[in-house]
PDB file of N, CA, C and O in Angstrom:
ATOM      1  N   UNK A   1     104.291 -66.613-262.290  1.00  0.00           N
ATOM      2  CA  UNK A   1     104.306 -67.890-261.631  1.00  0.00           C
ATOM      3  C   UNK A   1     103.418 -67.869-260.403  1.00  0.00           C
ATOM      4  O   UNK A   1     103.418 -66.872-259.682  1.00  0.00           O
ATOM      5  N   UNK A   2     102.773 -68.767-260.171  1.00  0.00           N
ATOM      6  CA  UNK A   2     101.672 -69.100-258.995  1.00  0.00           C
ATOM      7  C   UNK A   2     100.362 -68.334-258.807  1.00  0.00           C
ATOM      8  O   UNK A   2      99.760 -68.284-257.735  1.00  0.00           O
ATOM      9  N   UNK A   3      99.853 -67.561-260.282  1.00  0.00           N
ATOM     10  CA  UNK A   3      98.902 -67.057-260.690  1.00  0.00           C
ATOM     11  C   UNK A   3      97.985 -67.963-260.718  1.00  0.00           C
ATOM     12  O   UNK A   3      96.933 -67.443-260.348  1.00  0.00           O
ATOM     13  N   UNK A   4      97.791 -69.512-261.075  1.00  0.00           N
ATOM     14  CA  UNK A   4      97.451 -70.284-261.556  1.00  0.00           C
ATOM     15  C   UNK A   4      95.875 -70.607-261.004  1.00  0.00           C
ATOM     16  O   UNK A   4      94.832 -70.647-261.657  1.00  0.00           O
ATOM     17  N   UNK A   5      96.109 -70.829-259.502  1.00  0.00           N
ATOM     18  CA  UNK A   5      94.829 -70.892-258.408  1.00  0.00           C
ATOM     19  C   UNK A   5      94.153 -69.647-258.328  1.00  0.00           C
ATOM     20  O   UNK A   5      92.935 -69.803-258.240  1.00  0.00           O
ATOM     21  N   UNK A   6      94.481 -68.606-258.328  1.00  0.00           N
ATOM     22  CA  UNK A   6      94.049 -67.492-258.199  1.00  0.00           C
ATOM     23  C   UNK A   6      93.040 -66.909-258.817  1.00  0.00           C
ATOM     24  O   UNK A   6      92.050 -66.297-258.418  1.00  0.00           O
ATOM     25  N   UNK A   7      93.747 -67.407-260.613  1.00  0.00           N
ATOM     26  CA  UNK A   7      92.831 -67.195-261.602  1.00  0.00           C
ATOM     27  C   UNK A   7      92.069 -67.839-261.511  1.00  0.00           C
ATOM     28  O   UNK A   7      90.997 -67.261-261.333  1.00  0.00           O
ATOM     29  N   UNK A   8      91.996 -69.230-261.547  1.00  0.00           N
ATOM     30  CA  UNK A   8      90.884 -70.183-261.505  1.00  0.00           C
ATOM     31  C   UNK A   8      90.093 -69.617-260.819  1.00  0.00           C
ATOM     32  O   UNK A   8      88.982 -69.369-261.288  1.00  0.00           O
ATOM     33  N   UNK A   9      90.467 -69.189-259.323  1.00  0.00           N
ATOM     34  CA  UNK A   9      89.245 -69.097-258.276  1.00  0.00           C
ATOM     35  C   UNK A   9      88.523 -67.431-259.074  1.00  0.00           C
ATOM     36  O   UNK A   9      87.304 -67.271-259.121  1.00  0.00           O
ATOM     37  N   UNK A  10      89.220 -66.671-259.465  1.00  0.00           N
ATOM     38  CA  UNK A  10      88.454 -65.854-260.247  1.00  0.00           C
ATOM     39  C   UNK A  10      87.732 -66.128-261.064  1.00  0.00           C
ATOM     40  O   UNK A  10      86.675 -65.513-260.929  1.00  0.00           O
ATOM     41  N   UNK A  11      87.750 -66.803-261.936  1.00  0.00           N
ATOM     42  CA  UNK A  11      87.341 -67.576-263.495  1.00  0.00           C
ATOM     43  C   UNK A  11      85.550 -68.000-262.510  1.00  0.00           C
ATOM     44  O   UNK A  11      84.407 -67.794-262.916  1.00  0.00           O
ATOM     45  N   UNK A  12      86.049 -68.668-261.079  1.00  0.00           N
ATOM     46  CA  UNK A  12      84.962 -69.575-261.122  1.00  0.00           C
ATOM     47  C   UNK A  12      83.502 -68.837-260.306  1.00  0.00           C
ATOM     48  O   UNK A  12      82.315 -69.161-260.275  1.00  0.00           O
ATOM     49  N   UNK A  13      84.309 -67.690-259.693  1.00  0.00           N
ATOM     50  CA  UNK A  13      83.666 -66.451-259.235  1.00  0.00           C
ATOM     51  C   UNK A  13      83.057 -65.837-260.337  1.00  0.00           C
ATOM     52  O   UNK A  13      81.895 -66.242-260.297  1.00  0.00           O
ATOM     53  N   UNK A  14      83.158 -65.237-261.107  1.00  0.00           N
ATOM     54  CA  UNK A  14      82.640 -64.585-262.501  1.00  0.00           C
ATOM     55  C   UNK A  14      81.949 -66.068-263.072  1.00  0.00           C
ATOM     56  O   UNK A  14      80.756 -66.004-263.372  1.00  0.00           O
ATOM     57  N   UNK A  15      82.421 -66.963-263.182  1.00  0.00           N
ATOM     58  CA  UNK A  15      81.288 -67.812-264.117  1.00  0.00           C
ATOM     59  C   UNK A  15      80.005 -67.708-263.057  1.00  0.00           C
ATOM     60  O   UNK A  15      78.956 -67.196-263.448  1.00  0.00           O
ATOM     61  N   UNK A  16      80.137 -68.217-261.692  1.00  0.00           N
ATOM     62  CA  UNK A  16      78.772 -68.341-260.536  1.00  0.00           C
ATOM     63  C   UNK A  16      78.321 -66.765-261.281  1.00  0.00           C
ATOM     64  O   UNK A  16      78.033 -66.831-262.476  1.00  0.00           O
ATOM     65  N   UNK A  17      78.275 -65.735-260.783  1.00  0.00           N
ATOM     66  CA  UNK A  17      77.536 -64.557-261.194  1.00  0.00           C
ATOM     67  C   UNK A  17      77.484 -64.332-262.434  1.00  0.00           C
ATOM     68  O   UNK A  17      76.770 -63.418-262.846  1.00  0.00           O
ATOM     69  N   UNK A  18      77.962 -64.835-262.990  1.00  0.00           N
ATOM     70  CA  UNK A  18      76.658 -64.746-264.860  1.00  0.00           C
ATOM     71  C   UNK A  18      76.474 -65.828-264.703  1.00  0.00           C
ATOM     72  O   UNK A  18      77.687 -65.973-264.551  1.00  0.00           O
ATOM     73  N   UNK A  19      76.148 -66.688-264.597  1.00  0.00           N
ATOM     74  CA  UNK A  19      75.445 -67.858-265.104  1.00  0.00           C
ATOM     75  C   UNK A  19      74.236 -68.535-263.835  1.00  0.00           C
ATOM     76  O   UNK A  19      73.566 -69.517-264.155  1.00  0.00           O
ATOM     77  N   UNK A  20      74.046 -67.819-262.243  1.00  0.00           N
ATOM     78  CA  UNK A  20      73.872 -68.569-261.064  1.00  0.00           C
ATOM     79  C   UNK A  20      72.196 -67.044-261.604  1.00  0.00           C
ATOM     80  O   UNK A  20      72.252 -65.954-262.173  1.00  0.00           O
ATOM     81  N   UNK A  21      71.024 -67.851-261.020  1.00  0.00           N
ATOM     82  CA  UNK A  21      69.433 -67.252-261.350  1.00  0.00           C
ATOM     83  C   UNK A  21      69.656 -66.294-259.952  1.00  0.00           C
ATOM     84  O   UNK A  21      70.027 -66.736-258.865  1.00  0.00           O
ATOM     85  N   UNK A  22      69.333 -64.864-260.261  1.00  0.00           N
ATOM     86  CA  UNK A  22      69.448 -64.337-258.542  1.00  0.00           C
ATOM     87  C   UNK A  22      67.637 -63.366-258.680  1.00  0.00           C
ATOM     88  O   UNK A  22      67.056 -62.708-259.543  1.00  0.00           O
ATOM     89  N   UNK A  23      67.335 -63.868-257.137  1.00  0.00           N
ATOM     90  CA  UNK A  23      66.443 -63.711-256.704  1.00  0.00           C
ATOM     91  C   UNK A  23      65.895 -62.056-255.984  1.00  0.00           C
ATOM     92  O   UNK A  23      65.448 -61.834-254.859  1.00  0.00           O
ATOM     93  N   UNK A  24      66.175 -60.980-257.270  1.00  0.00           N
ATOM     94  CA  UNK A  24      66.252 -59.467-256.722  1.00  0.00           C
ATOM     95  C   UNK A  24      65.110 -58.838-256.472  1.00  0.00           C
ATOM     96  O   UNK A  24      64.332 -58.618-257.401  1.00  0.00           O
ATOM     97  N   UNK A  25      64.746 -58.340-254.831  1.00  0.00           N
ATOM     98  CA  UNK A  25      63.643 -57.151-254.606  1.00  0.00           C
ATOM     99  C   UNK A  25      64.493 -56.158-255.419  1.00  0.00           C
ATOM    100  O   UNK A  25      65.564 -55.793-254.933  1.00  0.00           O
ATOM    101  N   UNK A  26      64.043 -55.627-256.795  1.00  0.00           N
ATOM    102  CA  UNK A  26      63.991 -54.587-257.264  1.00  0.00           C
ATOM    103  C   UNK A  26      63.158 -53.264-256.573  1.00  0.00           C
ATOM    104  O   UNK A  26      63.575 -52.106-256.578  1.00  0.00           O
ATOM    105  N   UNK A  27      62.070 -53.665-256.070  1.00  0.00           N
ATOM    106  CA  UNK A  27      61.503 -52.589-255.410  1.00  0.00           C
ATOM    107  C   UNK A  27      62.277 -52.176-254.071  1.00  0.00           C
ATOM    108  O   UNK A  27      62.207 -51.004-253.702  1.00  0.00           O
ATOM    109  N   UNK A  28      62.986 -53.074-253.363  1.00  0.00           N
ATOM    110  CA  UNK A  28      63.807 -52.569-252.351  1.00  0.00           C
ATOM    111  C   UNK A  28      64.812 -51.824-253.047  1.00  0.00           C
ATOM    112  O   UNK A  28      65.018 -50.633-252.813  1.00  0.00           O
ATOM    113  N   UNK A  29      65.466 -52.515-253.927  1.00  0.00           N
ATOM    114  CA  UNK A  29      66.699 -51.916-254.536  1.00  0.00           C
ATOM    115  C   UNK A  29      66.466 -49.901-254.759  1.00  0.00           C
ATOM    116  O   UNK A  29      67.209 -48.966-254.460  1.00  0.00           O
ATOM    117  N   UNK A  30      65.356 -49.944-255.282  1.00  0.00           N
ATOM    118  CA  UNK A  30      64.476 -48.870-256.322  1.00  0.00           C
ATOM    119  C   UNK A  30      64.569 -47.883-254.935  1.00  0.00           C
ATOM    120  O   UNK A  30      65.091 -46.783-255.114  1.00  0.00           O
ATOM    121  N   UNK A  31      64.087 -48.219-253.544  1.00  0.00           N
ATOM    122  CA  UNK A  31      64.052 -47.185-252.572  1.00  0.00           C
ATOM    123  C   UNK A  31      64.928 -47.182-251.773  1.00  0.00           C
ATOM    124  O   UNK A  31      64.662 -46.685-250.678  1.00  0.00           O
ATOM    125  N   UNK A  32      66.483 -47.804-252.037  1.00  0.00           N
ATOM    126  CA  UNK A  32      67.632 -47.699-251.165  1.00  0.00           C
ATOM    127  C   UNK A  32      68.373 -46.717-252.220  1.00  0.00           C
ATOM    128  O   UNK A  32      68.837 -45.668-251.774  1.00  0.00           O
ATOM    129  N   UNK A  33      68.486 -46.969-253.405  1.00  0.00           N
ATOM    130  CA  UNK A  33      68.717 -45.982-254.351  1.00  0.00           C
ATOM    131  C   UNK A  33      68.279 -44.580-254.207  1.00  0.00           C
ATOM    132  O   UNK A  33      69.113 -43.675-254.192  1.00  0.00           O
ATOM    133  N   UNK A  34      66.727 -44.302-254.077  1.00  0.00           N
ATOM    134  CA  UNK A  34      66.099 -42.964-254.575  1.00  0.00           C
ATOM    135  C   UNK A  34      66.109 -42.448-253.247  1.00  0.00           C
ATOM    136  O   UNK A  34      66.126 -41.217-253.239  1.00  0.00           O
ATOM    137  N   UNK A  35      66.104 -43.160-251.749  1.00  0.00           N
ATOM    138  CA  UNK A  35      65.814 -42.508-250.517  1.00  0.00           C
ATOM    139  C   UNK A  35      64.449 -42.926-250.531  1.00  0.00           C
ATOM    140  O   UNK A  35      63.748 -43.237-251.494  1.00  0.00           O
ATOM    141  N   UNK A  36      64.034 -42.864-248.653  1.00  0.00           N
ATOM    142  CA  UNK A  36      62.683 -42.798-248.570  1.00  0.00           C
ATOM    143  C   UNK A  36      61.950 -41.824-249.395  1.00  0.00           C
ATOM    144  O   UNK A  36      62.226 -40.699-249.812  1.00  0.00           O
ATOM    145  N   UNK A  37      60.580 -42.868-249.541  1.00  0.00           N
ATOM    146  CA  UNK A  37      59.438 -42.011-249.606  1.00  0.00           C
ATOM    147  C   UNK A  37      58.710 -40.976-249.104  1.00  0.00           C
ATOM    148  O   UNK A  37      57.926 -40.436-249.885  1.00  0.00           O
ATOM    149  N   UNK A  38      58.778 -40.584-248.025  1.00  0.00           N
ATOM    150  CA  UNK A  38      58.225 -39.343-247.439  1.00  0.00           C
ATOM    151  C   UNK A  38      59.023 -38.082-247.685  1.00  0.00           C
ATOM    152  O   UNK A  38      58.611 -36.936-247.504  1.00  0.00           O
ATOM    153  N   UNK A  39      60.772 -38.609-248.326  1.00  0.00           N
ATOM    154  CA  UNK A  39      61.544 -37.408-248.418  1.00  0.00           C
ATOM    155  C   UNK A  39      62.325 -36.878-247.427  1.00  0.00           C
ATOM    156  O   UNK A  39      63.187 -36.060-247.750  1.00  0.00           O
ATOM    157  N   UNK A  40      62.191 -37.178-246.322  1.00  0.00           N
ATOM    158  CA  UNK A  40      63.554 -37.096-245.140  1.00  0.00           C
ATOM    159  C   UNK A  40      64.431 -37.986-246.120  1.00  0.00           C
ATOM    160  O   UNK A  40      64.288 -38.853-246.982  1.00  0.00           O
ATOM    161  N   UNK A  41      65.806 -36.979-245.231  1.00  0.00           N
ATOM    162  CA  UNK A  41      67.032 -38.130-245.634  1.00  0.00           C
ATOM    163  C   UNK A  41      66.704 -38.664-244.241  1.00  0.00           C
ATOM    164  O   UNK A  41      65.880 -38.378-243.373  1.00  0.00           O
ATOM    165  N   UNK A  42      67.703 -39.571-244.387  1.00  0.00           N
ATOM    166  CA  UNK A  42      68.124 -40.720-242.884  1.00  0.00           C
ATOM    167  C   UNK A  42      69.205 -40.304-242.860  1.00  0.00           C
ATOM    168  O   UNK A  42      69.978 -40.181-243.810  1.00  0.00           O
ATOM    169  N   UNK A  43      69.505 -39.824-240.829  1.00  0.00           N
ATOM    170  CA  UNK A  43      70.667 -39.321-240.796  1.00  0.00           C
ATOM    171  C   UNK A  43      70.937 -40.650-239.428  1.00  0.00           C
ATOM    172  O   UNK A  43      70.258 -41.271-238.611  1.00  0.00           O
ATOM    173  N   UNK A  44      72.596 -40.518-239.936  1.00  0.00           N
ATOM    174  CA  UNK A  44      73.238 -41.760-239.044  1.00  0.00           C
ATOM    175  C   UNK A  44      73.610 -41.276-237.682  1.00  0.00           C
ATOM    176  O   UNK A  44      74.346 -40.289-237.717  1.00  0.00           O
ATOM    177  N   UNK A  45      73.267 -41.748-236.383  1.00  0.00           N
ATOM    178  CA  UNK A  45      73.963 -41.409-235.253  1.00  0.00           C
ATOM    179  C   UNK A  45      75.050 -40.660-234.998  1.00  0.00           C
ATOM    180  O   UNK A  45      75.289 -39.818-234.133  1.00  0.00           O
ATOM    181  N   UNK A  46      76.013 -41.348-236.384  1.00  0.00           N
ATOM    182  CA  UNK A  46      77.877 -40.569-236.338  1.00  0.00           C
ATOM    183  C   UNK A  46      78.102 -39.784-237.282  1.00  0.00           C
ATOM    184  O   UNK A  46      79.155 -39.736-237.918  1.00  0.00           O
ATOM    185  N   UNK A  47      77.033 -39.035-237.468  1.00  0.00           N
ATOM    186  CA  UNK A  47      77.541 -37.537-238.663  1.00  0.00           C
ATOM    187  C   UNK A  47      78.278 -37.042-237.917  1.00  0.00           C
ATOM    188  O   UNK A  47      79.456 -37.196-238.242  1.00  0.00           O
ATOM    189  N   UNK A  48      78.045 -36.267-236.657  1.00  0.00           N
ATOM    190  CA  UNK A  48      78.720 -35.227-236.248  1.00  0.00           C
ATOM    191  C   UNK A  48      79.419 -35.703-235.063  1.00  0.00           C
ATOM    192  O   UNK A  48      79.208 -35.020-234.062  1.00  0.00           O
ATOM    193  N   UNK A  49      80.386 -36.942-234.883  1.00  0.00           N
ATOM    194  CA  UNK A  49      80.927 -37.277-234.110  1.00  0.00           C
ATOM    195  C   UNK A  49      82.229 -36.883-233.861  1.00  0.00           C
ATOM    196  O   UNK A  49      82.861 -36.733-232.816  1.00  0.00           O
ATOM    197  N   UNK A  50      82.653 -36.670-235.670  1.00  0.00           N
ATOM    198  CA  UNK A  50      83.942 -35.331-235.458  1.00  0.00           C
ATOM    199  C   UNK A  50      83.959 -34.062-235.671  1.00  0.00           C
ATOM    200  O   UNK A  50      84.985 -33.387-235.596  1.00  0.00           O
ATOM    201  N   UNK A  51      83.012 -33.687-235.910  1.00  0.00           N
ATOM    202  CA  UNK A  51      82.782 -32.288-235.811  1.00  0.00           C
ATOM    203  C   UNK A  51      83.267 -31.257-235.394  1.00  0.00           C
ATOM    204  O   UNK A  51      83.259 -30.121-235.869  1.00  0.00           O
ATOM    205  N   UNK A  52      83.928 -31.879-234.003  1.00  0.00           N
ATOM    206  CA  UNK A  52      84.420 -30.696-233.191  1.00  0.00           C
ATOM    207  C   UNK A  52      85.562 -31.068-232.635  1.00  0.00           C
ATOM    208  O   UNK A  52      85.890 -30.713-231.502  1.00  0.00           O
ATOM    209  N   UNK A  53      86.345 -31.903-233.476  1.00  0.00           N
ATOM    210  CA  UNK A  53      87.666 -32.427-233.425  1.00  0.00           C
ATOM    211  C   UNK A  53      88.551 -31.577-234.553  1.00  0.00           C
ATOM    212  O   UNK A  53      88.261 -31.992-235.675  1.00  0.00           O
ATOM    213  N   UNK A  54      89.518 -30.539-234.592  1.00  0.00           N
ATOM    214  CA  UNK A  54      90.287 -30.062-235.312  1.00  0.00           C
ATOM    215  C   UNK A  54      91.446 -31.169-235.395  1.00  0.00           C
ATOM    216  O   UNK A  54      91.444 -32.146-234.646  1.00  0.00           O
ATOM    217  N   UNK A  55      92.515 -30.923-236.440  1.00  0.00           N
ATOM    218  CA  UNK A  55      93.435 -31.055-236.611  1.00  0.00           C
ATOM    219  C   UNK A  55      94.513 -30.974-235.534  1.00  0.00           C
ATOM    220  O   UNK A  55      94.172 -29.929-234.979  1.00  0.00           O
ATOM    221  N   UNK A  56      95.492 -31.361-234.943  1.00  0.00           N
ATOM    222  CA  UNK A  56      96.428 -31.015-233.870  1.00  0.00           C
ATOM    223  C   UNK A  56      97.207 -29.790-235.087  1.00  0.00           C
ATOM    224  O   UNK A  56      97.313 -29.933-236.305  1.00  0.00           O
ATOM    225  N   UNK A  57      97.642 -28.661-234.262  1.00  0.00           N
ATOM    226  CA  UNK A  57      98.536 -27.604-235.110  1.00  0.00           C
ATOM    227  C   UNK A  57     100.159 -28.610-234.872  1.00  0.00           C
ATOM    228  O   UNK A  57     100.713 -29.255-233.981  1.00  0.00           O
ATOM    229  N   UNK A  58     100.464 -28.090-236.732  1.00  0.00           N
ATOM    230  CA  UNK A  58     101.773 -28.966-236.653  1.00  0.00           C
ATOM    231  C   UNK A  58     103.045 -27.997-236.520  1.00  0.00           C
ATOM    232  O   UNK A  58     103.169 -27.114-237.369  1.00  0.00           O
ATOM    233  N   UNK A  59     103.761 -28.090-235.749  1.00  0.00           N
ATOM    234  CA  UNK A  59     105.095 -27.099-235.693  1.00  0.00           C
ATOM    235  C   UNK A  59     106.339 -27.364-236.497  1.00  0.00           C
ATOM    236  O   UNK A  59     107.300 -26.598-236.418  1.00  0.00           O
TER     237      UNK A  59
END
C-alpha cells in the first residue's frame, strides 16, 4: 500500500533515460576512465590526512 507514487515517479525516471537524446564527451569520458595522459596519477590533497591517526586502544 502507498507504493503507488513512488513507482510512477520511478517508471517516469527510467522512461526520461531511455528514451531522452544525451549529449556525451566520450572523449572526456575515455580520459576520466583511463587517467591522464602523461601517466601521473592525480593525487588528492586528503590521501594522507589520516595517516597518522591510529585507532583509540579498546579496554
Amino acid at each position: 500500500m502507498g507504493r503507488g507514487r513512488a513507482k510512477a515517479k520511478q517508471t517516469k525516471v527510467a522512461r526520461d533515460l531511455k528514451y531522452r537524446t544525451h549529449e556525451t564527451d566520450f572523449g572526456a569520458l575515455a580520459k576520466e576512465l583511463h587517467g591522464s595522459d602523461s601517466g601521473e596519477r592525480e593525487q588528492s590533497d586528503d590521501t594522507d590526512d589520516w595517516s597518522g591517526h591510529a585507532d583509540p586502544p579498546r579496554d
